[in-house]
C-alpha positions as CSV (number, residue, x, y, z in Angstrom):
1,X,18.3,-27.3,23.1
2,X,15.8,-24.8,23.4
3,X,11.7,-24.8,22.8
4,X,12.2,-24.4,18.9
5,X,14.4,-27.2,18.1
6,X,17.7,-25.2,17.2
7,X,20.9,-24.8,19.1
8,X,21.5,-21.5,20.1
9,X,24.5,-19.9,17.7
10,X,25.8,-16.6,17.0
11,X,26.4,-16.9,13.8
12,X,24.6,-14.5,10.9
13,X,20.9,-15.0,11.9
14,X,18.9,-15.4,8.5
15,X,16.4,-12.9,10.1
16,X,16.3,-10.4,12.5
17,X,12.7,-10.1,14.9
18,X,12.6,-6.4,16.8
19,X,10.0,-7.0,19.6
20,X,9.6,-3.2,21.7
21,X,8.5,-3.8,24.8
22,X,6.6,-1.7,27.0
23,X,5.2,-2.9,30.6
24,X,5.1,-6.4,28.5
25,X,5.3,-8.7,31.5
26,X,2.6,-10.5,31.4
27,X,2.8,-10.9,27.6
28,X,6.4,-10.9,26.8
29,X,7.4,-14.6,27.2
30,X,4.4,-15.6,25.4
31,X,5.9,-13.2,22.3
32,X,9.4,-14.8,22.9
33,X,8.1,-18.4,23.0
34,X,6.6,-18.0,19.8
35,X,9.7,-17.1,18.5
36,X,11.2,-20.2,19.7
37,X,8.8,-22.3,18.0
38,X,9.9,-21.1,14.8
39,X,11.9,-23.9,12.6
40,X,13.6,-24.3,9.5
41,X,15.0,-20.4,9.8
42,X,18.0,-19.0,11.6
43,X,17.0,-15.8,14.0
44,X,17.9,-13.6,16.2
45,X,15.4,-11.3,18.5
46,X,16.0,-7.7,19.5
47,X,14.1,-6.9,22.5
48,X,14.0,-3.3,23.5
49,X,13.1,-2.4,26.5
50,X,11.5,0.9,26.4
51,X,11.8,1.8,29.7
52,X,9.7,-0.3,31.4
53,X,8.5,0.2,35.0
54,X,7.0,-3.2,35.8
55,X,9.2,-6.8,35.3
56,X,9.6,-6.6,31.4
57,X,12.9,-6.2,31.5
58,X,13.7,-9.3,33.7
59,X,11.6,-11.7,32.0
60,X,13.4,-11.1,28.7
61,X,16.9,-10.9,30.3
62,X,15.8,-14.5,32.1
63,X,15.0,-16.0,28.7
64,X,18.2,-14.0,26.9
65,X,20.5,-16.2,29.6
66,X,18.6,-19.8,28.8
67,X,18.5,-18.7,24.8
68,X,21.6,-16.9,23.3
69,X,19.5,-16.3,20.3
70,X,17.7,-13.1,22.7
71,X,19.4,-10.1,23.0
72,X,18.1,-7.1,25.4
73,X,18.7,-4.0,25.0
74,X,17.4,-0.7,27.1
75,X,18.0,2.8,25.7
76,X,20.6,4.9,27.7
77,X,18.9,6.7,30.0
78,X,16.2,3.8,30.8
79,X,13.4,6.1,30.3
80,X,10.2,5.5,27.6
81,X,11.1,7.2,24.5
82,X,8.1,5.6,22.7
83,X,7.9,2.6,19.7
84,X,9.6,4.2,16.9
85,X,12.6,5.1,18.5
86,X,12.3,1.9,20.1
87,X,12.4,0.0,16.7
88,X,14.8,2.1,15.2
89,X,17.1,1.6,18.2
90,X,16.5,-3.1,17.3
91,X,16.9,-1.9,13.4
92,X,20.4,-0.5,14.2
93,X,21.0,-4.0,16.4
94,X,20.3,-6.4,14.0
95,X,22.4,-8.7,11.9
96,X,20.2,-10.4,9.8
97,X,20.0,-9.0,6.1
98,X,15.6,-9.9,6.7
99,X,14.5,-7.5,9.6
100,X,10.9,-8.5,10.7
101,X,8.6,-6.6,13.4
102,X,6.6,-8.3,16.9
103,X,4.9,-6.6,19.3
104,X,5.5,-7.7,22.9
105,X,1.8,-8.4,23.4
106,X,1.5,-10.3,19.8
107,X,2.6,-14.2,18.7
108,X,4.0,-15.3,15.7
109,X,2.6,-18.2,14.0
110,X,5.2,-21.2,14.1
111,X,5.9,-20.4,10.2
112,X,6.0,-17.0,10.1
113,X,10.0,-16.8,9.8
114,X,10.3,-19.7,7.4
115,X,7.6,-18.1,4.9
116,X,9.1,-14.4,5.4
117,X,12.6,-16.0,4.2
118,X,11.1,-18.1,1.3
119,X,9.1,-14.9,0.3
120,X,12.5,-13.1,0.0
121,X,14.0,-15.8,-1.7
122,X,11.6,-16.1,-4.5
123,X,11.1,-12.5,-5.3
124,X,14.7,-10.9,-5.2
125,X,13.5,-7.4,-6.3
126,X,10.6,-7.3,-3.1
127,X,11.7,-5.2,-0.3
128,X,9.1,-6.1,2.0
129,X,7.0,-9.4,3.0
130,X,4.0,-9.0,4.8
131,X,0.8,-11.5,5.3
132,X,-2.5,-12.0,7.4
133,X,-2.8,-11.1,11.6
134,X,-5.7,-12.7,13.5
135,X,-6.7,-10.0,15.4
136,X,-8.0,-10.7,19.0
137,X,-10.3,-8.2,21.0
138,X,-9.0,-7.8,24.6
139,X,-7.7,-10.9,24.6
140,X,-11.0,-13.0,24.0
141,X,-11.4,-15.2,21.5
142,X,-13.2,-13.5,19.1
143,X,-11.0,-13.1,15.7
144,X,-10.8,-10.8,12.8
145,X,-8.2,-11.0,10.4
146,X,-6.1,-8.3,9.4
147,X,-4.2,-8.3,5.6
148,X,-5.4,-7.7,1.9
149,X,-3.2,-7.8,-0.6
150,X,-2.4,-9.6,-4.2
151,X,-1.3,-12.6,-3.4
152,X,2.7,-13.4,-4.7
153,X,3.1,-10.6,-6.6
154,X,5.6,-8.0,-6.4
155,X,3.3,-4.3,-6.5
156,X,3.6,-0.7,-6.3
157,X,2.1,-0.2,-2.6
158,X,2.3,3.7,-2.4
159,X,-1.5,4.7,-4.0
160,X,-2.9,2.0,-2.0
161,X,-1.2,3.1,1.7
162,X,-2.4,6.3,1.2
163,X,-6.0,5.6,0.8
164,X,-5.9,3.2,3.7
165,X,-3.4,0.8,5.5
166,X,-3.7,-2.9,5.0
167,X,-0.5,-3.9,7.3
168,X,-0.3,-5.6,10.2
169,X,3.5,-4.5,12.0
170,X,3.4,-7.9,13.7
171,X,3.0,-9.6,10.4
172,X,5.7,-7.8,8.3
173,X,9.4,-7.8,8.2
174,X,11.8,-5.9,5.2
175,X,14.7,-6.7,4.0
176,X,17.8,-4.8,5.7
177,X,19.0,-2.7,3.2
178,X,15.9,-1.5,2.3
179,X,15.2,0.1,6.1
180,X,18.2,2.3,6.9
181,X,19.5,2.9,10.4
182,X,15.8,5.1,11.4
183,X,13.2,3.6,9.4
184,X,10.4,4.7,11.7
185,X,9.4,8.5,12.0
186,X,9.8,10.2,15.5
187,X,7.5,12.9,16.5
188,X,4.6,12.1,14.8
189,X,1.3,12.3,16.8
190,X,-0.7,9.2,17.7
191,X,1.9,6.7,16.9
192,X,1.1,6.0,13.4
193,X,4.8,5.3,12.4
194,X,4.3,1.9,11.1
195,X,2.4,3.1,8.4
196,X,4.5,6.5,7.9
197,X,7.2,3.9,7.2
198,X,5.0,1.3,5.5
199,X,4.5,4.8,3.0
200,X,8.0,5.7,2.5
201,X,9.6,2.0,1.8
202,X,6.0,2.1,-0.8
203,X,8.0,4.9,-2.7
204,X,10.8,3.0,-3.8
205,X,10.5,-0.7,-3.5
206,X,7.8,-3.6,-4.3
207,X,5.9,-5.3,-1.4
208,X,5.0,-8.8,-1.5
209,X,1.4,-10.4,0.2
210,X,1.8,-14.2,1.9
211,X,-1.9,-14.7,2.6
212,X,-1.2,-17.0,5.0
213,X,-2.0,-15.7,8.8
214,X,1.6,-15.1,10.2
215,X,0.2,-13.6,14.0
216,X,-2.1,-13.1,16.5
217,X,-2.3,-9.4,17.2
218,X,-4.2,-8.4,20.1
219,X,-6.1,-5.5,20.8
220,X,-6.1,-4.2,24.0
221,X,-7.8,-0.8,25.9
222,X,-4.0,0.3,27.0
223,X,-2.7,-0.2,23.2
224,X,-2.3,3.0,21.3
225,X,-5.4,2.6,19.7
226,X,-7.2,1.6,22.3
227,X,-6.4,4.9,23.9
228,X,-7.4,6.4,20.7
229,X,-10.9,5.1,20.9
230,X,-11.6,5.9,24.5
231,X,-10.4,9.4,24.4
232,X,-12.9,9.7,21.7
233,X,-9.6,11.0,19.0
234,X,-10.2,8.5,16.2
235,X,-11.0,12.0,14.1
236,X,-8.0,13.9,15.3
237,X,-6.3,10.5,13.9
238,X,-7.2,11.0,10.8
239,X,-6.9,14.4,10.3
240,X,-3.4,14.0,11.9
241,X,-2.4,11.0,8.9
242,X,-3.9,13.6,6.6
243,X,-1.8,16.0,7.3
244,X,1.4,13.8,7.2
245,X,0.2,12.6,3.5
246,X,-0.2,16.5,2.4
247,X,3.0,16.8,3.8
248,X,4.9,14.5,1.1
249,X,3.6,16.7,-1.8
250,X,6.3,18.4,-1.7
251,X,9.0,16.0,-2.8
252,X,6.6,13.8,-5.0
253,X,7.0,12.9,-7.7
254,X,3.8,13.6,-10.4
255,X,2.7,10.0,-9.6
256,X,3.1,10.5,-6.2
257,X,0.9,13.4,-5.8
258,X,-2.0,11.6,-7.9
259,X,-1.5,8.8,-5.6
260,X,-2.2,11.1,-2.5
261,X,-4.8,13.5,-3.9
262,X,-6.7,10.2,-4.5
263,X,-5.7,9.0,-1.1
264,X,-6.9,12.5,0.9
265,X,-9.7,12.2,-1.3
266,X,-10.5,8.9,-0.4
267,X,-9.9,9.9,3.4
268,X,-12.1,12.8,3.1
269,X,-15.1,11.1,2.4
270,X,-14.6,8.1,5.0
271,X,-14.6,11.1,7.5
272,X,-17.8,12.6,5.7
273,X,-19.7,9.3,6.1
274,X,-18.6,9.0,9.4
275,X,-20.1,12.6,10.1
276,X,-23.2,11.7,8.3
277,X,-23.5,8.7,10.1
278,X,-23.1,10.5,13.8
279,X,-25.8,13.0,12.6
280,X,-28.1,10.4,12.0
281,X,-27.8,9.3,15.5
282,X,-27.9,12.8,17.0
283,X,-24.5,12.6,17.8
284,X,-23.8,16.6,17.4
285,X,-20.4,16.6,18.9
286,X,-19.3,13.6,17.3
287,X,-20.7,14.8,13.9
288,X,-18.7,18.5,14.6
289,X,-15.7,16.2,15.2
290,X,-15.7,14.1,11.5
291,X,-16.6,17.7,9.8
292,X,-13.9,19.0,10.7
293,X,-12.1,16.2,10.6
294,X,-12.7,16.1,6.7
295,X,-12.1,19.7,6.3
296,X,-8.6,19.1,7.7
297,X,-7.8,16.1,5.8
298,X,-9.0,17.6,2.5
299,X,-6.9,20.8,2.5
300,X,-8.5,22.2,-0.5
301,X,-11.9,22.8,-1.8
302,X,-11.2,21.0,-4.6
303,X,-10.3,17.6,-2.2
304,X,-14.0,18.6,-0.7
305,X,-15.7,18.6,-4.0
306,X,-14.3,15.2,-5.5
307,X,-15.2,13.6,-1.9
308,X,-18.8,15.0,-1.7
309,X,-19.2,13.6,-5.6
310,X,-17.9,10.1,-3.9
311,X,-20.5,9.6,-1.2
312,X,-23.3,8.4,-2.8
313,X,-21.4,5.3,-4.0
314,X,-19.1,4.9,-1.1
315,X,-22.0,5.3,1.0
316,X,-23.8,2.0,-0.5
317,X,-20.5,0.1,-0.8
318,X,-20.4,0.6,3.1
319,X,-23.9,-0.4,3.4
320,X,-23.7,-3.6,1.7
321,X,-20.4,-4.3,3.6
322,X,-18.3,-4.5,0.5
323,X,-14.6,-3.4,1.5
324,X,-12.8,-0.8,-0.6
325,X,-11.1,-2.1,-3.6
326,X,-7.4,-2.6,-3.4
327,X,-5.5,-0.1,-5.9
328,X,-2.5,-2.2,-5.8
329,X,-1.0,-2.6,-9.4
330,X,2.2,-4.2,-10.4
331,X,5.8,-3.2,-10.0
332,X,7.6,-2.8,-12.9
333,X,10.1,-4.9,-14.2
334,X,13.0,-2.8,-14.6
335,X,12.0,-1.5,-10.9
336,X,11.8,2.2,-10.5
337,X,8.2,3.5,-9.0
């Protein structure tokens, strides 16, 4: 018997968990055990080692031998080809017809699998299932929770990931069918493929909100975002996700482009209040860096103009620490987007 109650099969997992794994050692079995814990669901986990250099890979093979519900798998030429290729690699390795997402470094609440499934169950037409992540700064226990959504309802997702990204990875999982073979974008700078694919899937299927916290998601210096912060990039970030949005104009549909006009537009004047808000501290360099940032988001005078119109009242919302409205609305019936 293992830690979660359930003997070990190989049948047809109900769900499929891809956990990349990146110099994970010292967080890795923690991630697993969670997984472990998990009752009432059938499962499999993918772990991809992504070329790991310190004992990642030997603490996942040691738990794969004890627990034939672990499989390990290391790309070919055992060198780090980064998480999206790493994730695409446990997408094409999974059996289960519910594919869900965990960080090495993250934990799964103990019914996270069972509420993914019953999510699934009870709205036939969603194509993804995400909830709530407890955030955790460095490890400590301070917590934040990450997730917005409307609760139980099937919604068009697309207007609403463009403005701003409500999704936890950790605290997601699609069904099969819906993600293809490569689900996640390769290439793209500062590792925003989550949401790149997050966007795409938004195009063409509903996404469903459990607000129930399904992980602990921990932030850490050496994450991606981490680095992000340190290196002082957070505005390159954004004007990088800009230009990915602009560059979906081109096979929108005329809902689509509305949806990401309103999106750069909403971008551009996040990046105009950040400026404004570096200039009042006599940041100059900082305050160069969110100009341009917004100039690069924007793409167009017009973007500029409807942005500069929004600050006033975006600029108070912020103030009295009232977080952007959600632009979900629902999917309809007959499907389609």
């Amino acid at each position: 018997m293992t830690p979660g109650g359930d003997v070990p099969t190989r049948t047809t997992p109900h769900i499929s968990v891809v956990v990349p794994a990146f110099n994970a050692e010292a967080t890795v079995e923690e991630a697993l055990e969670s997984l472990q814990a998990q009752r009432g669901v059938s499962w499999e986990a993918i772990v991809v080692d992504d070329g790991s250099t310190d004992g990642t890979g030997s603490v996942a093979t040691a738990l794969s031998r004890r627990d034939a519900r672990i499989r390990v798998l290391t790309h070919t030429d055992r060198r780090n080809h980064g998480v999206a290729i790493s994730r695409n690699l446990g997408v094409r390795a999974s059996r289960g017809a519910i594919v869900a997402f965990l960080d090495a470094d993250d934990v799964l609440s103990p019914d996270a699998l069972a509420r993914y499934v019953a999510a699934f169950r009870r709205f036939g037409e969603a194509g993804v299932v995400y909830g709530l992540a407890e955030m955790a700064e460095n490890g400590g226990d301070a917590r934040t929770i990450i997730g917005r959504g409307v609760a139980f309802v099937p919604v068009r997702f697309f207007e609403q990931l463009c403005r701003f990204n409500v999704l936890a990875t950790s605290a997601t999982a699609a069904r099969r069918e819906v993600l293809g073979d490569t689900p996640f974008p390769v290439g793209l700078p500062f590792q925003f493929e989550d949401w790149a694919c997050w966007l795409q899937l938004a195009r063409r299927t509903p996404f469903v909100f459990v607000p129930r916290t399904l992980c602990r998601y921990r932030k850490v210096p050496q994450g991606a975002m981490g680095r992000i912060e340190a290196a002082g990039s957070v505005p390159r970030f954004e004007a990088a996700q800009g230009r990915f949005l602009r560059s979906l104009i081109p096979a929108a549909t005329r809902p689509e482009r509305r949806a990401i006009r309103e999106g750069l537009t909403f971008r551009t004047t996040a990046a105009l209040l950040c400026a404004l808000s570096s200039g009042r501290r006599f940041r100059a360099r900082k305050t160069a860096g969110w100009l341009a940032a917004a100039m690069r988001i924007a793409g167009s005078a017009g973007i500029v103009a409807s942005a500069v119109s929004r600050l006033g009242d975006e600029h108070r919302r912020a103030k009295a620490g009232i977080d952007p409205p959600l632009t979900a609305g629902r999917w309809p019936s007959e499907g389609g987007a």
